[in-house]
Residue frames as a rotation matrix with the C-alpha (Angstrom) as fourth column:
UNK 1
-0.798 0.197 -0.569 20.09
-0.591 -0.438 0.677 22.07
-0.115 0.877 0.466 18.25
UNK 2
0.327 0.943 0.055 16.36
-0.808 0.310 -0.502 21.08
-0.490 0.120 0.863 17.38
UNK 3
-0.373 0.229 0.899 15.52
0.804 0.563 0.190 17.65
-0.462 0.794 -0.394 15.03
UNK 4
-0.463 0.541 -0.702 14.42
-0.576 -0.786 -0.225 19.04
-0.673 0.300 0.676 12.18
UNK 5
-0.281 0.543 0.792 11.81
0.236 0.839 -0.491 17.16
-0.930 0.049 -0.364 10.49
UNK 6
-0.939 -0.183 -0.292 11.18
-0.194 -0.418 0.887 17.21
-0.284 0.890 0.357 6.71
UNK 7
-0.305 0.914 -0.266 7.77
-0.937 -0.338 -0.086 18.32
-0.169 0.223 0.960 5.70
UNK 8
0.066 0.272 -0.960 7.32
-0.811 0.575 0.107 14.61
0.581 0.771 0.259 4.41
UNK 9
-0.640 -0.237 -0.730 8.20
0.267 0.823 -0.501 12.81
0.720 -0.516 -0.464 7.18
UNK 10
-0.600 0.752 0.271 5.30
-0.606 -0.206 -0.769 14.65
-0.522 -0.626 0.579 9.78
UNK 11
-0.746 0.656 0.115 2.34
0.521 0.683 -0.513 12.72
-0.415 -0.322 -0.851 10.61
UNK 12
-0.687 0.511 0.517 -0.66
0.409 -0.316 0.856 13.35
0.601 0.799 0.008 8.56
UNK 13
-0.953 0.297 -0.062 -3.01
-0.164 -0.676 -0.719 16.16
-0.255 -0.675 0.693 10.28
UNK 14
-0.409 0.900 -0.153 -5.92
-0.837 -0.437 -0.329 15.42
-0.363 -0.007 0.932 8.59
UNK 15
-0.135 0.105 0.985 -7.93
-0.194 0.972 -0.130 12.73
-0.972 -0.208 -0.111 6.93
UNK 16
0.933 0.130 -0.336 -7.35
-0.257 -0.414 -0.873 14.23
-0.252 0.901 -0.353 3.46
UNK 17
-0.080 -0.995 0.059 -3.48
-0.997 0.078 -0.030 14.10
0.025 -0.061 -0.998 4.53
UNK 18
-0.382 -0.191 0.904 -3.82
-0.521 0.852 -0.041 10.57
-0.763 -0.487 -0.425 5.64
UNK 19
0.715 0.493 0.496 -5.78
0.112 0.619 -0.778 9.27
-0.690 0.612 0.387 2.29
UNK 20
0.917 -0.375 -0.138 -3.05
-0.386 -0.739 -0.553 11.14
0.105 0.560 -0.822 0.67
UNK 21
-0.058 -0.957 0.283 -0.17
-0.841 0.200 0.503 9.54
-0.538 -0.209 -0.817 2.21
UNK 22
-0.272 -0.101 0.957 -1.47
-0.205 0.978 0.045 6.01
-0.940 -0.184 -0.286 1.86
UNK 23
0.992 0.057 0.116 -2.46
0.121 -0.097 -0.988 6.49
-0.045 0.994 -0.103 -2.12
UNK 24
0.531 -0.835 0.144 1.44
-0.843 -0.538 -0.012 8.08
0.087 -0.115 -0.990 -1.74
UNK 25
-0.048 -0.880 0.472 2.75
-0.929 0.214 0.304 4.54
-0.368 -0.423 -0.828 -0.69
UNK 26
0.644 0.451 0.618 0.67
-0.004 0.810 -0.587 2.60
-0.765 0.376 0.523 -2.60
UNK 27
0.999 0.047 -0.001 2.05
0.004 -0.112 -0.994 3.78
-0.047 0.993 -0.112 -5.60
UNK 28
0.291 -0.929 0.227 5.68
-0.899 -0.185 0.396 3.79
-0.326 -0.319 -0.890 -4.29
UNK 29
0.022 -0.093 0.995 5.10
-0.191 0.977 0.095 0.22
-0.981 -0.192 0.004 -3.69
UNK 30
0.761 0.512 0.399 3.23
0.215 0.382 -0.899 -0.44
-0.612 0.770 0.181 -6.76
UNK 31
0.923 -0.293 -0.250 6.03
-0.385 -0.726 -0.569 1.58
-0.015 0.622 -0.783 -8.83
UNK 32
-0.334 -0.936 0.113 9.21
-0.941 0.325 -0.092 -0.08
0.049 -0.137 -0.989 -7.52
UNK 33
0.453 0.350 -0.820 7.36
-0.312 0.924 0.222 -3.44
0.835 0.155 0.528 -7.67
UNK 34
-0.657 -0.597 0.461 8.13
-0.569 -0.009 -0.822 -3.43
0.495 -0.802 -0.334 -3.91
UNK 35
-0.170 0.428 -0.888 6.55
0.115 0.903 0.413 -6.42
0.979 -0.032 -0.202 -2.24
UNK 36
-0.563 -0.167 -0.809 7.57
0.824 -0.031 -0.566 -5.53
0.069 -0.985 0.155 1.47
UNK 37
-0.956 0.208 -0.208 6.13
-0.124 -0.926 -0.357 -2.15
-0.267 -0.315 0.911 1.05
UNK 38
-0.555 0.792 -0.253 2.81
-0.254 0.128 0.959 -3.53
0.792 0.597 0.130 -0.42
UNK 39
-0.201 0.479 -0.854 2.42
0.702 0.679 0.216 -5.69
0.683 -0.557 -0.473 2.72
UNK 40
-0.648 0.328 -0.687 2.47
0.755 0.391 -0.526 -2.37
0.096 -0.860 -0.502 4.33
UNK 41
-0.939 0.321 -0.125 -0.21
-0.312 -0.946 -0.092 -0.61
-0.147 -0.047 0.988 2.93
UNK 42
0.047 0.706 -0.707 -2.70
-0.272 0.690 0.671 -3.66
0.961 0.161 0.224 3.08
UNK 43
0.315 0.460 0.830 -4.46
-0.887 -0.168 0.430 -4.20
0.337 -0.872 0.355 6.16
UNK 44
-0.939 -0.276 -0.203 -3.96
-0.172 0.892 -0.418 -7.78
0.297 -0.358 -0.886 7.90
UNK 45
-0.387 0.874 0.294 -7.50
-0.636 -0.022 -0.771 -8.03
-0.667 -0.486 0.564 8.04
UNK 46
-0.745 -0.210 0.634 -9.70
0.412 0.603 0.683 -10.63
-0.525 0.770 -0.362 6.21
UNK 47
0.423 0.859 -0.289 -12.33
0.463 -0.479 -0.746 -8.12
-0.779 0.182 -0.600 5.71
UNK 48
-0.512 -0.486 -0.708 -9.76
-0.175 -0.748 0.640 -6.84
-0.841 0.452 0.298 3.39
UNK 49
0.614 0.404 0.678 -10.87
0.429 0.550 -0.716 -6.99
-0.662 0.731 0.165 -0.42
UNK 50
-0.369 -0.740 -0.562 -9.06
-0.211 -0.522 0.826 -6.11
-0.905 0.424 0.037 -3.94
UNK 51
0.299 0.276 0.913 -9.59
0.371 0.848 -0.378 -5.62
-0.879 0.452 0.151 -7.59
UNK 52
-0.520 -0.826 -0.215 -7.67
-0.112 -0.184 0.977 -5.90
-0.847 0.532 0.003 -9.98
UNK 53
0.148 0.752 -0.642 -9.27
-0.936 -0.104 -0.338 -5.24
-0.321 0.651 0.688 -13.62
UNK 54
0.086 0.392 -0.916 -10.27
-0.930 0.362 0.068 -8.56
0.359 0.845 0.396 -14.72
UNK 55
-0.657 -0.350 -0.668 -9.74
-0.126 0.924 -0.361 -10.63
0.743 -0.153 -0.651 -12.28
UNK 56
0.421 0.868 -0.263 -12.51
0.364 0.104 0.926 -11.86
0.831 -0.485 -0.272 -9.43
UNK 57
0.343 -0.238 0.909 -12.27
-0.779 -0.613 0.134 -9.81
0.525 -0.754 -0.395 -6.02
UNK 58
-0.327 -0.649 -0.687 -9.57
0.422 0.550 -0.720 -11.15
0.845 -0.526 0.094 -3.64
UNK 59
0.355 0.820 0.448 -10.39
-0.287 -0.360 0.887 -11.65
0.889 -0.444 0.108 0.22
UNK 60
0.946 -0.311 -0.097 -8.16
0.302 0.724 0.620 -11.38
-0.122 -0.616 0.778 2.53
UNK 61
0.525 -0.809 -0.263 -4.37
-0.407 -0.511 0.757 -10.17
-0.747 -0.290 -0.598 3.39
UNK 62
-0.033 -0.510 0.860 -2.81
0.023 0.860 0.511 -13.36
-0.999 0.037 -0.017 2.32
UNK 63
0.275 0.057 0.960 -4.46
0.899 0.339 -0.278 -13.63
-0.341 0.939 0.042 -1.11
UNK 64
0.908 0.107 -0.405 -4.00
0.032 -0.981 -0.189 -9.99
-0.418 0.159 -0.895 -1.41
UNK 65
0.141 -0.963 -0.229 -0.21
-0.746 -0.256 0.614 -10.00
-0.650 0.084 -0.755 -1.02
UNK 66
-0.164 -0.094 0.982 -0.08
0.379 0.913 0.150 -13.51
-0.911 0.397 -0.114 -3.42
UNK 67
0.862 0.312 0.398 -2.05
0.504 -0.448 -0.738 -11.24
-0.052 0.837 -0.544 -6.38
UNK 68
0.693 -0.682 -0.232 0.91
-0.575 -0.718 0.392 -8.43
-0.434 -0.139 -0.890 -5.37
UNK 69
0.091 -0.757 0.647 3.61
-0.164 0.629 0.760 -11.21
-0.982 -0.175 -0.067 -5.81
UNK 70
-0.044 -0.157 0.987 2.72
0.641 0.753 0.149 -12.41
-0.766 0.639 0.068 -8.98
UNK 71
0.971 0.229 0.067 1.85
0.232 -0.839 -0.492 -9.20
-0.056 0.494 -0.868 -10.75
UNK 72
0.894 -0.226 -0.386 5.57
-0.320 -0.927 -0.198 -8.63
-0.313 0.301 -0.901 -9.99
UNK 73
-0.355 -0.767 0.535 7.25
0.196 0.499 0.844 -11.56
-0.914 0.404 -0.027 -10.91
UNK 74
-0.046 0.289 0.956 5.22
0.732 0.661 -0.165 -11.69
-0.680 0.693 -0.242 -14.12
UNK 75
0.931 0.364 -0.019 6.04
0.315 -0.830 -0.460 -8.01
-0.183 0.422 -0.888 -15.21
């Protein structure tokens, strides 16, 4: 008998699908104040950048995931 793969779990075809997903897991993350799932929708790059309203642009993985942290202890 085949695998049968749920529509959600196929690889994004397109680069609509693929901006889609990763908006899709941000907000998982972001929603369950998931920490593990933040780190993986944030490059490992220090070219990375973030901002968060009112605060000065973060630069970098590290400081990224640190902003991530505290937002969800502090909520």
């Amino acid at each position: 008998m085949p695998d049968i793969i749920h529509p959600n779990d196929r690889p994004p075809v397109d680069s609509e699908q693929r901006v889609l997903s990763a908006n899709q897991k941000f907000y998982d993350a972001f929603n369950q104040q998931n920490l593990e799932g933040m780190q993986q929708v944030w490059v490992r790059d220090p070219a990375a950048r973030c901002i968060h309203p009112g605060w000065p642009v973060l630069r970098g993985f590290d400081s990224i995931i640190k902003s991530w942290q505290d937002i969800f202890e502090n909520t």
